[in-house]
PQR file with spaces between the fields and no chain letter, atoms N, CA, C, O and H, PARSE charges and radii, in Angstrom:
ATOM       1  N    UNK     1       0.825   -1.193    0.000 -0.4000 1.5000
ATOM       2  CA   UNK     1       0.000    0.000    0.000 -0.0000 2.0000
ATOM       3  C    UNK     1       0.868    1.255    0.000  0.5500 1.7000
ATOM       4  O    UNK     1       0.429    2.289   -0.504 -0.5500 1.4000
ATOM       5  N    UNK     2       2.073    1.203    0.543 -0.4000 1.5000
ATOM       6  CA   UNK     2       3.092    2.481    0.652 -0.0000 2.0000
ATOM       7  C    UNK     2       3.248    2.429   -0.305  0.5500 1.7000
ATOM       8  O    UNK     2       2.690    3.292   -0.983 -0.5500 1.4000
ATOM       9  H    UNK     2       2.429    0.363    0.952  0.4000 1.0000
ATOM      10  N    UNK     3       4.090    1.409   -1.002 -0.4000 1.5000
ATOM      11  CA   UNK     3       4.505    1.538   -2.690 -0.0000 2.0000
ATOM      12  C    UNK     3       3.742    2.022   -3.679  0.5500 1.7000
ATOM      13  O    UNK     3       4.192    2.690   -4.609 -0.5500 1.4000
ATOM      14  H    UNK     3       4.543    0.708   -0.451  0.4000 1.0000
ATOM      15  N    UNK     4       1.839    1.526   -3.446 -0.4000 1.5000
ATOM      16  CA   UNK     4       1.050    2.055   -4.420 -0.0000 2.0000
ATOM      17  C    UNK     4       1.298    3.684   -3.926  0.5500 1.7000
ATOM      18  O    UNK     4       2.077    4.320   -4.637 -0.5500 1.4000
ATOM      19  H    UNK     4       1.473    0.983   -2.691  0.4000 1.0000
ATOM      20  N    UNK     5       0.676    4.412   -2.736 -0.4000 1.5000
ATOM      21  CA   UNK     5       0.632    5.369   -2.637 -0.0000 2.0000
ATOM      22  C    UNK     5       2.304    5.934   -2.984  0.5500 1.7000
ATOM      23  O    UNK     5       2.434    6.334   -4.141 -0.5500 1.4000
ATOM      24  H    UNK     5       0.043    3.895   -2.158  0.4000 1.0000
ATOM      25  N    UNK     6       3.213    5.984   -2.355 -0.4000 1.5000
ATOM      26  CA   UNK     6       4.025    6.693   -3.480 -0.0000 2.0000
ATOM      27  C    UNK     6       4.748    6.847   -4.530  0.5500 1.7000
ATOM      28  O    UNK     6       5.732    7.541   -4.786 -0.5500 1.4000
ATOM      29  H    UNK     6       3.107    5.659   -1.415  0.4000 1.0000
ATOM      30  N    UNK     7       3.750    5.658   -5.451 -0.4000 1.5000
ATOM      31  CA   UNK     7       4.070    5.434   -6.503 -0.0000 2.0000
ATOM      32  C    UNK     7       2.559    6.493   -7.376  0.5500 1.7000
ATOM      33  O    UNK     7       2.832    7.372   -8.194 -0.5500 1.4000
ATOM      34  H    UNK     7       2.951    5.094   -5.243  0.4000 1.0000
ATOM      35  N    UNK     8       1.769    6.317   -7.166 -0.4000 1.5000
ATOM      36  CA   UNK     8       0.916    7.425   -7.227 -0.0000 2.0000
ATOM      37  C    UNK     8       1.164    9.205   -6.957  0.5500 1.7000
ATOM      38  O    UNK     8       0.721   10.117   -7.655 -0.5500 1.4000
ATOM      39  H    UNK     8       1.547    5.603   -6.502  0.4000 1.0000
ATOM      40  N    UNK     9       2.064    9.315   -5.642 -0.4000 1.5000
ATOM      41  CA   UNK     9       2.045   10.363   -5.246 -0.0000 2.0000
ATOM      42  C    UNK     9       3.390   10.914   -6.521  0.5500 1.7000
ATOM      43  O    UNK     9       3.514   12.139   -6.540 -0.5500 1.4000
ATOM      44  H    UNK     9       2.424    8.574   -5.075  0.4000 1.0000
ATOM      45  N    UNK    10       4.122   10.316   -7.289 -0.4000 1.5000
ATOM      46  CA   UNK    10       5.086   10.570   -7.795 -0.0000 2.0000
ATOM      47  C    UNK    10       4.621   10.812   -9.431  0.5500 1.7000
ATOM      48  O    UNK    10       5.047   11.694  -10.176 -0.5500 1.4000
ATOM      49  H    UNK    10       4.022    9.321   -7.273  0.4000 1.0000
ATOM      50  N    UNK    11       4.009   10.168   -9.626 -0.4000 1.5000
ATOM      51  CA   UNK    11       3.135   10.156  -10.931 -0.0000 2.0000
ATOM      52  C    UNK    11       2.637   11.455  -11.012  0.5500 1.7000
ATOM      53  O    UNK    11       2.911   12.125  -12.008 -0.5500 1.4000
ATOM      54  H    UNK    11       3.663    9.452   -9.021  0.4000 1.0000
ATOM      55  N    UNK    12       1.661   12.104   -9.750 -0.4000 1.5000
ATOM      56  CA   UNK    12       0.560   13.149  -10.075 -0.0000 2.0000
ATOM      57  C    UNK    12       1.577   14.656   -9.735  0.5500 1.7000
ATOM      58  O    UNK    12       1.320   15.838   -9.961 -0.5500 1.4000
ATOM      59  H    UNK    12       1.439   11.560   -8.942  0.4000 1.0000
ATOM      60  N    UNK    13       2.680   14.063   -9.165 -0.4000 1.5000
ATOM      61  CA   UNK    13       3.825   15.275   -9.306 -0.0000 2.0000
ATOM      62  C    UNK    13       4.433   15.772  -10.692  0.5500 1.7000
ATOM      63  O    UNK    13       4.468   16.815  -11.345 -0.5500 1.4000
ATOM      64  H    UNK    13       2.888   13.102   -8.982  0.4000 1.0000
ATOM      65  N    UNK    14       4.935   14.340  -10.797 -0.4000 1.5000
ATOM      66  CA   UNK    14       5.742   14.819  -12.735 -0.0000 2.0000
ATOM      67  C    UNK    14       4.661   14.880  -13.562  0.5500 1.7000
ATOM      68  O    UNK    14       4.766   14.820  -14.787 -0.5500 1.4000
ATOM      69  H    UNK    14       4.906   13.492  -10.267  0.4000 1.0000
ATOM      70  N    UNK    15       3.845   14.970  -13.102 -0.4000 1.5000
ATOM      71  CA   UNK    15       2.077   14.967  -14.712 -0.0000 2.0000
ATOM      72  C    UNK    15       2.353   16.648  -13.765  0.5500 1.7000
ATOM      73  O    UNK    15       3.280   17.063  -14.459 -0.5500 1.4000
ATOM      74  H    UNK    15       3.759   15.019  -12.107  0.4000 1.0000
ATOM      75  N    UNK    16       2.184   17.491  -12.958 -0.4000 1.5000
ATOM      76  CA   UNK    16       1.895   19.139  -12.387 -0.0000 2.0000
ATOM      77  C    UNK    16       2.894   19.527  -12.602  0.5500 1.7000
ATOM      78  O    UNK    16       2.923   20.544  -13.295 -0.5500 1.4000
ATOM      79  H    UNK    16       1.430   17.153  -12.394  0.4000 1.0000
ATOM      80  N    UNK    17       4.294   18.906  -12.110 -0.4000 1.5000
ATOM      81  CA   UNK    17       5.012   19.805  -13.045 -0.0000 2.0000
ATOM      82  C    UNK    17       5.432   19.593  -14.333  0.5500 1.7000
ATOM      83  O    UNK    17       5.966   20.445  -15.043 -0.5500 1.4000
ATOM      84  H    UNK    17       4.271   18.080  -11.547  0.4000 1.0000
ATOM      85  N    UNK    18       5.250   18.732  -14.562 -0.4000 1.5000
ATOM      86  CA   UNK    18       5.562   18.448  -16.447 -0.0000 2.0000
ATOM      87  C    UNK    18       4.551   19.699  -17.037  0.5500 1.7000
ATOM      88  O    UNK    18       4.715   20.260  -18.120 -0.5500 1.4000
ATOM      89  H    UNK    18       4.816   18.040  -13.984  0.4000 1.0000
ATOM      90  N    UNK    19       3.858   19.887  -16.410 -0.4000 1.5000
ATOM      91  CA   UNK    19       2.660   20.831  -17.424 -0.0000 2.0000
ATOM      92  C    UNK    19       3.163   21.920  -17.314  0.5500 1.7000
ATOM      93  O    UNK    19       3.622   22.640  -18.201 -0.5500 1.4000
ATOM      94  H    UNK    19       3.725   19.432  -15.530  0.4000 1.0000
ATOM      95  N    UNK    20       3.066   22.174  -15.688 -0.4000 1.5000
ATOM      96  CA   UNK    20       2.953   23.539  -15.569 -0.0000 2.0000
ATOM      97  C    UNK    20       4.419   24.354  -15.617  0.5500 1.7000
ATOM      98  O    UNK    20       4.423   25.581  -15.712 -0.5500 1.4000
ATOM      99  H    UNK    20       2.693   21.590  -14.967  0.4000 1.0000
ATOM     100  N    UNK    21       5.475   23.699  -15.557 -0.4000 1.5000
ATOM     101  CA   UNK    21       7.129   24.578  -16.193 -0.0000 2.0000
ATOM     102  C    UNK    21       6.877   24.701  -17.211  0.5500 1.7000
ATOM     103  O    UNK    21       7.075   25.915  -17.222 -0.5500 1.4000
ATOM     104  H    UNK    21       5.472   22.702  -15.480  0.4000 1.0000
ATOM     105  N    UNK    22       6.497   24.431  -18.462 -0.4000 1.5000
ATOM     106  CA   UNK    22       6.822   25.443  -19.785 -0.0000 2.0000
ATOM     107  C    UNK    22       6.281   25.971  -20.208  0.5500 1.7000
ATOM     108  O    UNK    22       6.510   26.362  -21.353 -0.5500 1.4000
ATOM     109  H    UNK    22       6.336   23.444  -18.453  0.4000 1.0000
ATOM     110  N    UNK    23       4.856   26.413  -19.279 -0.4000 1.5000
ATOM     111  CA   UNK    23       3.591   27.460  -19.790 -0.0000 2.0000
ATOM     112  C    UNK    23       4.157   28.053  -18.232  0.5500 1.7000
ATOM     113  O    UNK    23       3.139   28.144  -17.545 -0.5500 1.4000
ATOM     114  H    UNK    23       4.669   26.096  -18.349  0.4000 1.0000
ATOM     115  N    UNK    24       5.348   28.482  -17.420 -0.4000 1.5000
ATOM     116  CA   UNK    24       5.678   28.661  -16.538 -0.0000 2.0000
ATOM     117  C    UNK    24       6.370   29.902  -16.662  0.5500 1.7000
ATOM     118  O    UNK    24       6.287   31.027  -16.167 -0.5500 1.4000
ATOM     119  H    UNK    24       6.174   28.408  -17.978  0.4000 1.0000
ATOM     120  N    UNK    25       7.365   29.072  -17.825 -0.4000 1.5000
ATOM     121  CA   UNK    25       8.483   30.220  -18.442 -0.0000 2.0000
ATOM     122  C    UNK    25       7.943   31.176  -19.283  0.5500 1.7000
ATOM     123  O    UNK    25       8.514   32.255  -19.441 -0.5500 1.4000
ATOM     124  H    UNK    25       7.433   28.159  -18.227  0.4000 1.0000
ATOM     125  N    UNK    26       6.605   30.821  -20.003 -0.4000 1.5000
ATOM     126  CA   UNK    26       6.244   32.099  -21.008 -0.0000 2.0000
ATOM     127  C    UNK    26       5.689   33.096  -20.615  0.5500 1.7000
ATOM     128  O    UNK    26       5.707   34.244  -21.059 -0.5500 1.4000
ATOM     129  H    UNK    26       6.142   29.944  -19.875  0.4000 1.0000
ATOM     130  N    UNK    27       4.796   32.323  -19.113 -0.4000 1.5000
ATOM     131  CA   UNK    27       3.639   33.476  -18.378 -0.0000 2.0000
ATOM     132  C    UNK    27       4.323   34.167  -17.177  0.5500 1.7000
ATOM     133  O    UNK    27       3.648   35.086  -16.713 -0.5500 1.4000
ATOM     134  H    UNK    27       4.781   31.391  -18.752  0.4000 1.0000
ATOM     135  N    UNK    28       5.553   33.929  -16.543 -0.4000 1.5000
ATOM     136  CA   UNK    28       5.911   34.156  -15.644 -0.0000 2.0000
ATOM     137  C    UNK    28       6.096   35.873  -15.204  0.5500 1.7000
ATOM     138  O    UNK    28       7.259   36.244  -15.360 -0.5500 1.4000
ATOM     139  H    UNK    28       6.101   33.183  -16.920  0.4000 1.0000
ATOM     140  N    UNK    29       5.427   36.641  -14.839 -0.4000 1.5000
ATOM     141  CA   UNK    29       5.428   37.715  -14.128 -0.0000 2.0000
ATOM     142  C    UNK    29       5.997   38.138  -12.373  0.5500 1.7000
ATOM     143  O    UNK    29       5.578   37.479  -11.421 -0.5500 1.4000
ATOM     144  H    UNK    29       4.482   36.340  -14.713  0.4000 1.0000
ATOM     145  N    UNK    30       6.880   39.191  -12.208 -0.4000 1.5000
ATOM     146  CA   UNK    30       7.132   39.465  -11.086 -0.0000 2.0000
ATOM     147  C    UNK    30       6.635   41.224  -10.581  0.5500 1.7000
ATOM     148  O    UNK    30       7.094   42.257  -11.070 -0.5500 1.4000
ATOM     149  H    UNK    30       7.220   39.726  -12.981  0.4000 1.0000
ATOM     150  N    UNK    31       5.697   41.127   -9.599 -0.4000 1.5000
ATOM     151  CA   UNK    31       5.407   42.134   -9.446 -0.0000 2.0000
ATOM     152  C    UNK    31       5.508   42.440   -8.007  0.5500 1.7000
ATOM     153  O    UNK    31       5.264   41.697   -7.056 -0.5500 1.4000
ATOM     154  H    UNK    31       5.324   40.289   -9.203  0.4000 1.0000
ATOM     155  N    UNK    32       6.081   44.188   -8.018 -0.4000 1.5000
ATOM     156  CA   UNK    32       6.685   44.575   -6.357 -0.0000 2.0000
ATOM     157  C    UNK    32       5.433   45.754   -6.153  0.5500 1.7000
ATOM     158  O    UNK    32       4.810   46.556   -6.849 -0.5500 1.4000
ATOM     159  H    UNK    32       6.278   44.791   -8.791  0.4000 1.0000
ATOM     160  N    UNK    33       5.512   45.224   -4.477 -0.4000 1.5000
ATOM     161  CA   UNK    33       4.294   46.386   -4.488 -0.0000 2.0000
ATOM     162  C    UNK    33       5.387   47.497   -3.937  0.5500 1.7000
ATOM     163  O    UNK    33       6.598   47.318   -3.813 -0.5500 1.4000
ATOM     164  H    UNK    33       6.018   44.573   -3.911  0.4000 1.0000
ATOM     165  N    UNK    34       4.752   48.504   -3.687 -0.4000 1.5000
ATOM     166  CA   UNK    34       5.552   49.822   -2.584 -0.0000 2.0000
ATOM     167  C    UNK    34       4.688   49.811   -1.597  0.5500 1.7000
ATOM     168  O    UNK    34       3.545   50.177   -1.873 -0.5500 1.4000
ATOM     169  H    UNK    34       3.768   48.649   -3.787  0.4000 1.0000
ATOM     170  N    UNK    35       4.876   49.554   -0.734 -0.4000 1.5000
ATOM     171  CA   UNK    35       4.023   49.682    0.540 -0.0000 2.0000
ATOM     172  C    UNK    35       3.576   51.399    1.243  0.5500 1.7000
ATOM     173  O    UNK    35       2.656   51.988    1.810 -0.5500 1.4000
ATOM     174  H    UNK    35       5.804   49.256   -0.510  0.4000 1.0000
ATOM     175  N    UNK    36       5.006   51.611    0.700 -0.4000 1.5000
ATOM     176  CA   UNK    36       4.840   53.069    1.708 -0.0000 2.0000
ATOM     177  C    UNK    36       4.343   53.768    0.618  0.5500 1.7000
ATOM     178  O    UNK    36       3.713   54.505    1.376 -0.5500 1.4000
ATOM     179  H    UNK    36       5.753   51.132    0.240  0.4000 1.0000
ATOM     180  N    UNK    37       4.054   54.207   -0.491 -0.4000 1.5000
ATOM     181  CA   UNK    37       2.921   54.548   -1.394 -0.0000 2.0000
ATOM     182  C    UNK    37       1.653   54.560   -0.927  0.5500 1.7000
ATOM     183  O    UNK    37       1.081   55.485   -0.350 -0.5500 1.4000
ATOM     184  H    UNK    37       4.566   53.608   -1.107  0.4000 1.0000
ATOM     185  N    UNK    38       1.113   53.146   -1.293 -0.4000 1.5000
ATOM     186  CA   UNK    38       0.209   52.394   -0.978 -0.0000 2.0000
ATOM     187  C    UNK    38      -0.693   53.153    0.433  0.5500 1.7000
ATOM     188  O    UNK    38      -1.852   53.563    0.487 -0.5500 1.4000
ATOM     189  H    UNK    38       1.578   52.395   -1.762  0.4000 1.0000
ATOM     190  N    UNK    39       0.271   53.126    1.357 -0.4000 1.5000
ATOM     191  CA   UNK    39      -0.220   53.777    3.101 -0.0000 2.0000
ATOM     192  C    UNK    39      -0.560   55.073    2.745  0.5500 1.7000
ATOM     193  O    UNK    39      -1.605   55.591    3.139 -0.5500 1.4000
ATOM     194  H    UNK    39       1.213   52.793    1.314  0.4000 1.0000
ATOM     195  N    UNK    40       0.401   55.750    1.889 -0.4000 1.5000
ATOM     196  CA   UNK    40       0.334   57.558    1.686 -0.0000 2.0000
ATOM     197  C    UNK    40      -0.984   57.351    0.800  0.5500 1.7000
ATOM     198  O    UNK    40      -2.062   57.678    1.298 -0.5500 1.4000
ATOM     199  H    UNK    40       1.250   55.329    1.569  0.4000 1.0000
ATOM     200  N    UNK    41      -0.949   56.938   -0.212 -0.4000 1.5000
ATOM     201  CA   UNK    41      -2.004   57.365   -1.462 -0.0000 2.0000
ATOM     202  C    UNK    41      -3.322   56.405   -1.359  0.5500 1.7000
ATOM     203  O    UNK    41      -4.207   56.586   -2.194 -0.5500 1.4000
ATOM     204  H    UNK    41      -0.074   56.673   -0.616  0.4000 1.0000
ATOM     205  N    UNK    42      -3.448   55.629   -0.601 -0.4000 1.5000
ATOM     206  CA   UNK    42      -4.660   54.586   -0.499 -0.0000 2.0000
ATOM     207  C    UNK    42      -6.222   55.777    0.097  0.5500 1.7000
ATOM     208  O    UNK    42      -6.196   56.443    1.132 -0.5500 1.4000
ATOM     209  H    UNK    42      -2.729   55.482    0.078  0.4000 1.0000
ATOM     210  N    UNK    43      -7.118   55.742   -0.656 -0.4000 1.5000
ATOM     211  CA   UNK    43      -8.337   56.363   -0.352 -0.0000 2.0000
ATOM     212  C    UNK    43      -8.901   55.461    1.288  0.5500 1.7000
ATOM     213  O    UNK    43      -9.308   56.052    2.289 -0.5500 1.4000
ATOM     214  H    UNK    43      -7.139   55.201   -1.497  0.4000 1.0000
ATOM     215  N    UNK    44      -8.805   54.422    1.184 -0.4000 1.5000
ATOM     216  CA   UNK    44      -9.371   53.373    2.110 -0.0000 2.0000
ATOM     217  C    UNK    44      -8.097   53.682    3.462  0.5500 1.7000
ATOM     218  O    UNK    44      -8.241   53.966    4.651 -0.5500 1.4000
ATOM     219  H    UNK    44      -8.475   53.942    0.372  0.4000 1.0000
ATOM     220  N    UNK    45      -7.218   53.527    2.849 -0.4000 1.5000
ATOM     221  CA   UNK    45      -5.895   53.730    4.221 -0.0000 2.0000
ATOM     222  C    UNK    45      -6.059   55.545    4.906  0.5500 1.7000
ATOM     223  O    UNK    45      -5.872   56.036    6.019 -0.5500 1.4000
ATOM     224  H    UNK    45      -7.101   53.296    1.883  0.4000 1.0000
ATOM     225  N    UNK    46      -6.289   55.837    4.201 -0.4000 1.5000
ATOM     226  CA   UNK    46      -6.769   57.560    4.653 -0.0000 2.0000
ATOM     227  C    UNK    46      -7.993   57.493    5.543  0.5500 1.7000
ATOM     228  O    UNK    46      -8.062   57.936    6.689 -0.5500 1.4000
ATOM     229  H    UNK    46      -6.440   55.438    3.296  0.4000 1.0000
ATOM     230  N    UNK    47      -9.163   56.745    4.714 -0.4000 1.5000
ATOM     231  CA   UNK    47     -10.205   56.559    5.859 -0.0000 2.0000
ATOM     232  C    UNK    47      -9.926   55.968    7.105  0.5500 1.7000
ATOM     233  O    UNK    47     -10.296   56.479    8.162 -0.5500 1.4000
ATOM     234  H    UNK    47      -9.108   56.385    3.783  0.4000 1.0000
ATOM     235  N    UNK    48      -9.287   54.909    7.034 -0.4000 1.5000
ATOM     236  CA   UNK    48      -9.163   54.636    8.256 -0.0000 2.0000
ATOM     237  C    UNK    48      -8.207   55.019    8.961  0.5500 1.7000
ATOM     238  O    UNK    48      -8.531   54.969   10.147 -0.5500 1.4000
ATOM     239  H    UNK    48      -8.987   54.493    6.176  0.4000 1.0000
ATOM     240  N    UNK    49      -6.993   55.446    8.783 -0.4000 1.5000
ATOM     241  CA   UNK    49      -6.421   56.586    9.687 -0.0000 2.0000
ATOM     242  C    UNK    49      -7.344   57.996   10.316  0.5500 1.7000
ATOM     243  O    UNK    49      -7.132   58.609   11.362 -0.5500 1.4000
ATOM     244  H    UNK    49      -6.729   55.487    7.819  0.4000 1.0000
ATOM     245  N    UNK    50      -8.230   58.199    9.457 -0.4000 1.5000
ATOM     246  CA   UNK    50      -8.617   59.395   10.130 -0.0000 2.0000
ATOM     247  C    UNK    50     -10.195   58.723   11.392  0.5500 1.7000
ATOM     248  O    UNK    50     -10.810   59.457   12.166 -0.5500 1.4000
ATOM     249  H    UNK    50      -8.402   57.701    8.607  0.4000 1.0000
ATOM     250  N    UNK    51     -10.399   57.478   11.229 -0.4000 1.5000
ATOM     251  CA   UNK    51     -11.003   56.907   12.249 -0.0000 2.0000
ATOM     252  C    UNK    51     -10.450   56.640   13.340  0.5500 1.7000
ATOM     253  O    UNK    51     -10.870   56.953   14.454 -0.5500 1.4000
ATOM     254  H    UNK    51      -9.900   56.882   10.600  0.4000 1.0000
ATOM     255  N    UNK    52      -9.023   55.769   12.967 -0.4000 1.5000
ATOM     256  CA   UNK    52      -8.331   55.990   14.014 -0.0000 2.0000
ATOM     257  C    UNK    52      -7.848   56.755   14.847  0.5500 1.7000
ATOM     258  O    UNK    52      -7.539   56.345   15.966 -0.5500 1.4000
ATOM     259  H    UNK    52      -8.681   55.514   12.062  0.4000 1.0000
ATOM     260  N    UNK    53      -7.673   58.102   14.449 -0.4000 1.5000
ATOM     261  CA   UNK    53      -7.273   59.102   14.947 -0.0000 2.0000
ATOM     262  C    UNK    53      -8.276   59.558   15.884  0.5500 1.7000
ATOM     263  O    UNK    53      -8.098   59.700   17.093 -0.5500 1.4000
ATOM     264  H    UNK    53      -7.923   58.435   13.540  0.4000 1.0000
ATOM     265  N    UNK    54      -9.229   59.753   15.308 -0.4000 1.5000
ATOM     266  CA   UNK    54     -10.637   59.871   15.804 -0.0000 2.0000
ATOM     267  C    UNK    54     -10.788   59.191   17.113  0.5500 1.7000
ATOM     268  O    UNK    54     -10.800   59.903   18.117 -0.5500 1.4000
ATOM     269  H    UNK    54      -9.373   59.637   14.325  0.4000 1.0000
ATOM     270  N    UNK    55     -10.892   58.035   17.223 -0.4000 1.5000
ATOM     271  CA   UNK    55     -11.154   57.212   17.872 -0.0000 2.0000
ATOM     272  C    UNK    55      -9.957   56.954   18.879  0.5500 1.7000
ATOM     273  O    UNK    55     -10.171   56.134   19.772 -0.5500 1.4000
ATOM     274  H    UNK    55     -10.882   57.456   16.408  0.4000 1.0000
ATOM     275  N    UNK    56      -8.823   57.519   18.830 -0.4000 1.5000
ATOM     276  CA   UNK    56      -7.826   57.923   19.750 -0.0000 2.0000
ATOM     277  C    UNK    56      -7.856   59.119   20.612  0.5500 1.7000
ATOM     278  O    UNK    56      -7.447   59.173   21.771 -0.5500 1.4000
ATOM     279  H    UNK    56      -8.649   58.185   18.105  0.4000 1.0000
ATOM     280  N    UNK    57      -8.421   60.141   19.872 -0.4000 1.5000
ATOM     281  CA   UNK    57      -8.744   61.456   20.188 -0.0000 2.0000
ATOM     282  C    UNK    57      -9.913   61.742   21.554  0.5500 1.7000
ATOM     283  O    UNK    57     -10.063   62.505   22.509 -0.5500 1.4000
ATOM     284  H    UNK    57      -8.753   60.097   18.929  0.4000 1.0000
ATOM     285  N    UNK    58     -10.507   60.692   20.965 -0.4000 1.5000
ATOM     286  CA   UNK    58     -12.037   60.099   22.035 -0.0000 2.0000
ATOM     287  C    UNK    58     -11.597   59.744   23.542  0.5500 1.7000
ATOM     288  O    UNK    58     -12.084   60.122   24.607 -0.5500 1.4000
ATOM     289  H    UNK    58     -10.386   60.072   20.190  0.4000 1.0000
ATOM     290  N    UNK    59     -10.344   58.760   23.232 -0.4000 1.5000
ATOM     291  CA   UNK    59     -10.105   58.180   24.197 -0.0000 2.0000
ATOM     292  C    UNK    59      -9.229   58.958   25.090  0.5500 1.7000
ATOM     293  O    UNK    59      -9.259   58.894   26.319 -0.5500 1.4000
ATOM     294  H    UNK    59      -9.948   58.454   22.367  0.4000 1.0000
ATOM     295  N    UNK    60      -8.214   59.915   24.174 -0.4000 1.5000
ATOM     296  CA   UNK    60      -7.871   60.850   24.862 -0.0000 2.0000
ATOM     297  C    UNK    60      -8.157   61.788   26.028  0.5500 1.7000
ATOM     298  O    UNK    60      -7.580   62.010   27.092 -0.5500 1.4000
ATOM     299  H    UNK    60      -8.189   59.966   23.176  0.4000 1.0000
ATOM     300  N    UNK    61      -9.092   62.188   25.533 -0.4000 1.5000
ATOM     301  CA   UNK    61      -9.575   63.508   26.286 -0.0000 2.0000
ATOM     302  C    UNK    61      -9.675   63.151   27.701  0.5500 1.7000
ATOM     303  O    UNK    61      -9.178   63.843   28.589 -0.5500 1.4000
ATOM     304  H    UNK    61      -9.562   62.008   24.668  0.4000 1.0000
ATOM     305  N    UNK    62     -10.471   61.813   27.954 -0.4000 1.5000
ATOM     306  CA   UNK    62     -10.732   61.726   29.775 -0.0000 2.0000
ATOM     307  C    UNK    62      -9.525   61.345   30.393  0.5500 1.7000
ATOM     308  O    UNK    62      -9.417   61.757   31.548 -0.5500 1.4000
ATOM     309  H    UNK    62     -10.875   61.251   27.233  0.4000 1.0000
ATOM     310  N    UNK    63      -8.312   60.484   29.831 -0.4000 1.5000
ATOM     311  CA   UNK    63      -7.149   60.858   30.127 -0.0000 2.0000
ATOM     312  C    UNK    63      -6.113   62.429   30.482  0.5500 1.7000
ATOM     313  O    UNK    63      -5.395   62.783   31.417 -0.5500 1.4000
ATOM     314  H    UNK    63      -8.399   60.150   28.893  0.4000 1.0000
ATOM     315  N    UNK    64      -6.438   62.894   29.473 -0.4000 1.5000
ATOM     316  CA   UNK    64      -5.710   64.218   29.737 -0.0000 2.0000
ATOM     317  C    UNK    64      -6.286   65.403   30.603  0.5500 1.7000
ATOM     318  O    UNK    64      -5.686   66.446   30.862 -0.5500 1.4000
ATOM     319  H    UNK    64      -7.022   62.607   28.714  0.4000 1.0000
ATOM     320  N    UNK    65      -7.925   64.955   31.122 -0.4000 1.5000
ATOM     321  CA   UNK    65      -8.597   65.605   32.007 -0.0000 2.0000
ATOM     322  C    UNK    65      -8.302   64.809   33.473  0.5500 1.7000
ATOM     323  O    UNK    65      -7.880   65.502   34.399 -0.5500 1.4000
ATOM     324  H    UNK    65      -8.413   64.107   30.911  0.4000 1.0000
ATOM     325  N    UNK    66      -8.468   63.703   33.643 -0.4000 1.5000
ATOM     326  CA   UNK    66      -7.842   63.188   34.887 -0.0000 2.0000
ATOM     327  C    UNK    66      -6.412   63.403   35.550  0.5500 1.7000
ATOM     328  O    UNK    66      -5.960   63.161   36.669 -0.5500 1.4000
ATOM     329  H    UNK    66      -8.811   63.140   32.891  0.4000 1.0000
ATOM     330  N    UNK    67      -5.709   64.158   33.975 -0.4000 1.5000
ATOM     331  CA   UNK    67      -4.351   64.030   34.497 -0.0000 2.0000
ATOM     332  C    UNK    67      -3.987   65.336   35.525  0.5500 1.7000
ATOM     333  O    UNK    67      -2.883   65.407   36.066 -0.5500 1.4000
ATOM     334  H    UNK    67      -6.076   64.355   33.066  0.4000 1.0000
C-alpha cells in the first residue's frame, strides 16, 4: 500500500510539473508592491487613519482631564 501510494504520489507530481514549467516560463510575471505609497495614497488607508485618529482622540480627552 506504501509503494502504491508513493508510486501514485510521484506520478501526479511529474504529470503538475511536467505541465505547468513550460507554460511557466512564457507566463511568468514578477510584481513589487511599494508599501509606503500604498499607506500615503490609499483612499481606504486615509479613511481609516482618520477613524483611528478619531477614535484615539475620544479616548484621549478623559485621560488628559484626569491628568
Amino acid at each position: 500500500m506504501k509503494r502504491f501510494l508513493s508510486v501514485c504520489f510521484l506520478v501526479c507530481s511529474i504529470v503538475f510539473f511536467g505541465i505547468s514549467l513550460p507554460r511557466a516560463e512564457t507566463s511568468l510575471k514578477i510584481g513589487v508592491f511599494d508599501l509606503q505609497k500604498i499607506m500615503q495614497e490609499s483612499k481606504i488607508i486615509k479613511e481609516y487613519r482618520q477613524k483611528l485618529f478619531a477614535d484615539v482622540e475620544t479616548k484621549r480627552k478623559p485621560l488628559s482631564e484626569k491628568e
